[in-house]
C-alpha positions in Angstrom: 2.8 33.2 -5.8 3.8 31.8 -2.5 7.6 31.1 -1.8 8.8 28.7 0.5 12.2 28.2 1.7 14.4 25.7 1.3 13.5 23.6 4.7 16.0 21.3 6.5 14.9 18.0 7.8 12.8 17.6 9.3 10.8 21.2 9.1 8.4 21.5 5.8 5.6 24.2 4.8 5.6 28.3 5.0 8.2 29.6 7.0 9.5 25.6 7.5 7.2 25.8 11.0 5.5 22.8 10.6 7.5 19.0 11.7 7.4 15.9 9.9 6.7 13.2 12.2 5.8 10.1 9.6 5.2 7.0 10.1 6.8 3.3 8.6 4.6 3.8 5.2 6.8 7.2 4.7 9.0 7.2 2.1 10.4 10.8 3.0 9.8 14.5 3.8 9.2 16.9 1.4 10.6 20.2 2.4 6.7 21.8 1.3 4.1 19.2 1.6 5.6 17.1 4.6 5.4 13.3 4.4 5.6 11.6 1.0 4.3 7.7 1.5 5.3 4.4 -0.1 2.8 2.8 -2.1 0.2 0.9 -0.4 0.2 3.7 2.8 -1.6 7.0 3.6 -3.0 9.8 6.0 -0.9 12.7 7.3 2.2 10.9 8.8 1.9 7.6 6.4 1.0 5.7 9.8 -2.2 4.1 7.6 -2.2 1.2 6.1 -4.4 1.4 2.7 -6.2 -2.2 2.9 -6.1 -2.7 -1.0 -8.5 -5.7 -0.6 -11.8 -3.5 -0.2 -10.7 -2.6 -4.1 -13.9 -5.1 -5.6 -11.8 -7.6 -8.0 -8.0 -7.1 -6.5 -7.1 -10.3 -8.0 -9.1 -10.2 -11.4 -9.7 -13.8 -10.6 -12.8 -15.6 -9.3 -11.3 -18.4 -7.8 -8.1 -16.0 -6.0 -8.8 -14.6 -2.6 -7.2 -10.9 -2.0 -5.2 -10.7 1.4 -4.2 -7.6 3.0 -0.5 -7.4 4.1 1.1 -4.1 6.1 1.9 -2.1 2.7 0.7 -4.7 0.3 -1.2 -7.1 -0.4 -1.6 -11.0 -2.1 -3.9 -13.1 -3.9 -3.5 -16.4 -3.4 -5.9 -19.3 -4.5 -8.8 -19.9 -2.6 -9.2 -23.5 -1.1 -9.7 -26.6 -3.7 -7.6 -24.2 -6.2 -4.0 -24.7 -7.2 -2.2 -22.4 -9.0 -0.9 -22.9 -12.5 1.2 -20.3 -13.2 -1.1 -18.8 -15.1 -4.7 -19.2 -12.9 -6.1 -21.3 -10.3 -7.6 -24.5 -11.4 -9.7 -26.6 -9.7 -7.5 -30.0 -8.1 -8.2 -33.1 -9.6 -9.8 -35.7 -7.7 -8.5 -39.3 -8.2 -10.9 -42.1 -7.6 -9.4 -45.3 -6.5 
């Protein structure tokens, strides 16, 4: 069983020789594994934004478009859509 000290910021691993130097997507340092990110980040230093939109079906909604945001994302109707509240629906087209 390996022991690890109790490290102090911002040292982390065996023998607390390694150095946390995260990024914005970091949530904190942990004393053993180093840089814990925030949701929608990763790599070694959270400095990577995960781009949630290559997930096939983000939305779950045919007619909503997935855009990626820095630590997010949105889906937001695509064009001739309105949203509901509950889906997008096609807009009515009044004839004159």
């Amino acid at each position: 069983m390996n022991y690890y000290p109790v490290c102090q910021f911002p040292n982390y691993g065996a023998q607390c020789s390694r150095i946390c130097q995260c990024g914005a997507g970091s949530d904190r340092c942990d004393p053993v594994r180093g840089c814990v990110c925030k949701a929608g980040w990763t790599g070694t230093n959270c400095d990577t934004d995960i781009n949630e939109c290559e997930t096939p079906n983000k939305c779950n909604e045919a007619n909503k478009v997935c855009t990626n945001r820095i630590g997010s994302f949105s889906c937001n109707c695509r064009a001739g859509f309105y949203d509901n509240n509950v889906t997008c629906v096609g807009k009515l087209l009044l004839s004159s």
